[in-house]
N, C-alpha and C positions, 0 to 999 in steps of 0.2 A: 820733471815737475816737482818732486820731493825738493823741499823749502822754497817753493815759489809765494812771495806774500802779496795780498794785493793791496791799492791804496784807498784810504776813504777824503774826499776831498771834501772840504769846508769853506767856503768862500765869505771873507768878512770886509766892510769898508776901509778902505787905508785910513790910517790916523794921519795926521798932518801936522809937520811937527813945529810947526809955525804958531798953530794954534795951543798947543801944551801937550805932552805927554801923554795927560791922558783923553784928550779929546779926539775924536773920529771928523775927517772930512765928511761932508754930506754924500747920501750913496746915490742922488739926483746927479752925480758928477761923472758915476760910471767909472772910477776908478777903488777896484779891490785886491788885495791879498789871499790868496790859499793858501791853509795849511793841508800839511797832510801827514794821517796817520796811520798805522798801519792795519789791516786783517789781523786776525788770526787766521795761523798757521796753516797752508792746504795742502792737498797732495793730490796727483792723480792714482785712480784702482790701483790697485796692484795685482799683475797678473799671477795666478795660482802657481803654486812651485811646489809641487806634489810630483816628485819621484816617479812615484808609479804609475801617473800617464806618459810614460815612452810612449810613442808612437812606434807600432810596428807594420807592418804590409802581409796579409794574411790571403790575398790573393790577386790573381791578374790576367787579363783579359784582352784581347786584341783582334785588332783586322788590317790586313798587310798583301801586300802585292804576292807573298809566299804563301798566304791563307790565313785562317782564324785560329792555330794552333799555337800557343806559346812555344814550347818545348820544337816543335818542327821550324819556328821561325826564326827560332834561334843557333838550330844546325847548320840551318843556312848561313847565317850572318857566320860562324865560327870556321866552313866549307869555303868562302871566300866568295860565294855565288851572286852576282849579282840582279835585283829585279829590274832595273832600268833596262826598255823598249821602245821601240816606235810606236806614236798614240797611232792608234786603230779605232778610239771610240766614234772617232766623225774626222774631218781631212781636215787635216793639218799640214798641209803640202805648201800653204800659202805663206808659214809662219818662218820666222827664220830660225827658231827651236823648235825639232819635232819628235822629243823624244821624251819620258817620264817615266814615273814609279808609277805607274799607270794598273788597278786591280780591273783583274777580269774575272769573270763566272760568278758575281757574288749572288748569294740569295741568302733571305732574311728566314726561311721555312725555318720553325719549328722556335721563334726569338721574337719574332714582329707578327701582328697580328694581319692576315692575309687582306683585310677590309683599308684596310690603313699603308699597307707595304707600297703598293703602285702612286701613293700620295704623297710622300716624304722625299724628301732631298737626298740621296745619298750621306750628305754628312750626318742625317740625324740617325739612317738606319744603321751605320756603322757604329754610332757612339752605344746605340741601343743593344747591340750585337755584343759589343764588347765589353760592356758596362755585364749586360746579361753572365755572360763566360767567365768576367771575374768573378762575380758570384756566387758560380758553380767552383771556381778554385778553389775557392774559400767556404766548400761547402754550405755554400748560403742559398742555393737554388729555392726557386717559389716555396717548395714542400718543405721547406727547412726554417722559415721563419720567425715560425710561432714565437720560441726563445728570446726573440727580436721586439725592444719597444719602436716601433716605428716612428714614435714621435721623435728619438735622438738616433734618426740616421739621414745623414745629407746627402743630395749630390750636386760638387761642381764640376762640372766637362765641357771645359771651353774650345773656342773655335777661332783662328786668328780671321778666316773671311766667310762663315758658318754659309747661310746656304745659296749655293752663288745660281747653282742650276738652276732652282726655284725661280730666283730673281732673274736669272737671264732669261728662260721662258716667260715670262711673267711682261718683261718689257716687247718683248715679241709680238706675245697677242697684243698686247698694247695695242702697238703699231699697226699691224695687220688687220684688227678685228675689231679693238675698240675698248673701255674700260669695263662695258659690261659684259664682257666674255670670260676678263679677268678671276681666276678662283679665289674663291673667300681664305684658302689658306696659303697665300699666297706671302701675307706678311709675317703670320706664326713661323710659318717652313724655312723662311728664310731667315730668323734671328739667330742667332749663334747659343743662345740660351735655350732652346726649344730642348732639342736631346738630355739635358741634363730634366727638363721637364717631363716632358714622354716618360723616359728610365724610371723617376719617381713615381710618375702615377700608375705605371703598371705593378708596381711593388705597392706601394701607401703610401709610401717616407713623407712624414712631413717634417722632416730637420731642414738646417739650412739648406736651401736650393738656389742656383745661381750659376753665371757664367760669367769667367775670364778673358778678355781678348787682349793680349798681347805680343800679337807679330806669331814669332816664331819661337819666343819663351814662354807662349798660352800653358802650356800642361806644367809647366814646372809652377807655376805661380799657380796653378789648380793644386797642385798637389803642399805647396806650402800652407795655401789659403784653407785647405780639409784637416791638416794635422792643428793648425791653430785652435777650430774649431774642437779637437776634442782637446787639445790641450788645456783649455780655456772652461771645458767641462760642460758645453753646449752642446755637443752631441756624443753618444759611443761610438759609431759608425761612420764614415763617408767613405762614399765613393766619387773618386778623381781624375782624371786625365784631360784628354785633349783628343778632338774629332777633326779629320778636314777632308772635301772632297772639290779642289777647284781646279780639277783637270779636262775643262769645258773651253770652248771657245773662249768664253768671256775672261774667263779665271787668264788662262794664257798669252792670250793679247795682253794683259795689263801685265804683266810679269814682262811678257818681251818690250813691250813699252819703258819699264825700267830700265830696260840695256841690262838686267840682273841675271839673265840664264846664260849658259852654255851654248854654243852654236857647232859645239862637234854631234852632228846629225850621225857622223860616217865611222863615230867609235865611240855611241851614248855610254858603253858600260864603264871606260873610261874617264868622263866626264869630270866626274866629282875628284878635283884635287887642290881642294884650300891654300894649301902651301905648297902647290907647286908655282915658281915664276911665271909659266905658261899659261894659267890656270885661266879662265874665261865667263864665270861664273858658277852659278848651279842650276840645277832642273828641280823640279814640281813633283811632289811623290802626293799619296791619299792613304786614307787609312783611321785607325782610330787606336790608342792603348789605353787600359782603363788600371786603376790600381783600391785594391781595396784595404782601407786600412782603421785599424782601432788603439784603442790603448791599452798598455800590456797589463795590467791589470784586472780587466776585462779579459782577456786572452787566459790569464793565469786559471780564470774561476770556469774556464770554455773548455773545451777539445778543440781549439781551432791551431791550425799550424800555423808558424813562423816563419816569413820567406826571409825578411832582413828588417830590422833595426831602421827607422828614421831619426837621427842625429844631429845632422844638421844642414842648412839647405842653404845655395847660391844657385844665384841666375845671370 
């Protein structure tokens, strides 16, 4: 935008040059000339270029097919172990993919509020789970926040199909029962923004609040869209990731409907091989990662630790 000028236009009768130099056609005839002159000079903002908002990652948080542990989920992935199984949450016998990254045993105790927990989509209690746990990494737990303006802490935790359980019970009773049996949170549960909602209002945060949905690069565009915002100096704080849990009937039919999964039933662990020739597609996993991050400057004047450097970012 730097030297963009705009124009100022003037519209006057054509002169006609029949009649003399200096005389003008009648403007009854609808025939004119513009000039035009220029603006002064404009620019668009410019965005702040202060050093010392690095963006850093001070902590991180998860929920994974191997559990809610960072440090353990990552032994795994380094042990070669794989989560991929036969779904077992409802029968899948019918499908011609019947296997996934499919989480078992989970529960929200001691994260989600127990009035609230039997209410919520899986996707929103994981984001909340995980959201939570980073902020315990980050030594930011409930009893830690006083230190904290709450007005400059965000969160965005996107969701590429956010809550689909919801929405497919939802059209069930429909069908079965009728519109008025339908639950009032029916449409909250199911936006893909809710989690990032919920997360804040059990904290305060009123920074920016928001959600991402793009496919399967949802969390990366979370995480670029949170460092902007403090680079930009809009907030100290956010927290960012990405939430999903669409390993339901509905979720899976629309996946095999792609022709986009895997149909090795007979060796799921195998499955996932991009570049092999063979290769067949992929399978459906769930889960949530959450990342907490501020700017080092802020860090500097803290005791908070330093997990790694945000530098620069592609999707």
């Amino acid at each position: 935008m730097e030297g963009l000028q705009s124009l100022t236009l003037h519209a006057y009768p054509l002169r006609n040059p029949n009649n003399g130099a200096g005389r003008r056609r009648s403007a009854a005839k609808g025939v004119f000339f513009v000039s035009a002159t220029a603006a002064p000079k404009v620019s668009a903002p410019q965005r702040q270029k202060d050093p010392k908002k690095r963006v850093v990652i001070t902590g991180m948080g998860l929920v994974s097919v191997f559990g809610n542990d960072v440090d353990g989920y990552y032994d795994k992935l380094l042990s070669g172990e794989s989560g991929i199984t036969a779904i077992d949450s409802f029968d899948a016998s019918q499908f011609s993919t019947r296997f996934a990254g499919q989480i078992r045993g989970f529960s929200g105790e001691g994260y989600i509020f127990s009035k609230n927990d039997h209410r919520l989509d899986d996707c929103i209690r994981y984001c909340i789970v995980a959201g939570k746990k980073a902020l315990e990494s980050a030594n930011l737990a409930a009893g830690s926040l006083s230190k904290i303006d709450k007005k400059r802490v965000g969160v965005i935790v996107g969701s590429g199909m956010g809550g689909v359980k919801v929405l497919s019970d939802g059209t069930q009773t429909l069908i079965e029962k009728g519109h008025k049996k339908i639950t009032p949170f029916l449409i909250p549960y199911a936006n893909t923004s809710m989690g990032s909602r919920l997360l804040a209002i059990d904290f305060g945060f009123m920074g920016p609040n928001y959600s991402i949905s793009t496919a399967c690069a949802t969390s990366n565009y979370c995480f670029y869209a949170a460092a902007n915002h403090i680079r930009k100096g809009e907030a100290d704080l956010m927290i960012a990731g990405g939430t999903e849990a669409g390993i339901n009937p509905l979720g899976l039919a629309g996946f095999v409907a792609c022709r986009a999964l895997s149909q090795r039933n007979d060796d799921p662990k195998t499955a996932s091989r991009p570049w092999d020739k063979d290769r067949d597609g992929f399978f459906m996993g769930e889960g949530a990662g959450v990342l907490v991050s501020l700017h080092s400057s802020y860090v500097l004047l803290s005791s908070y630790k330093v997990i790694v450097s945000m530098n620069a970012y592609t999707s």
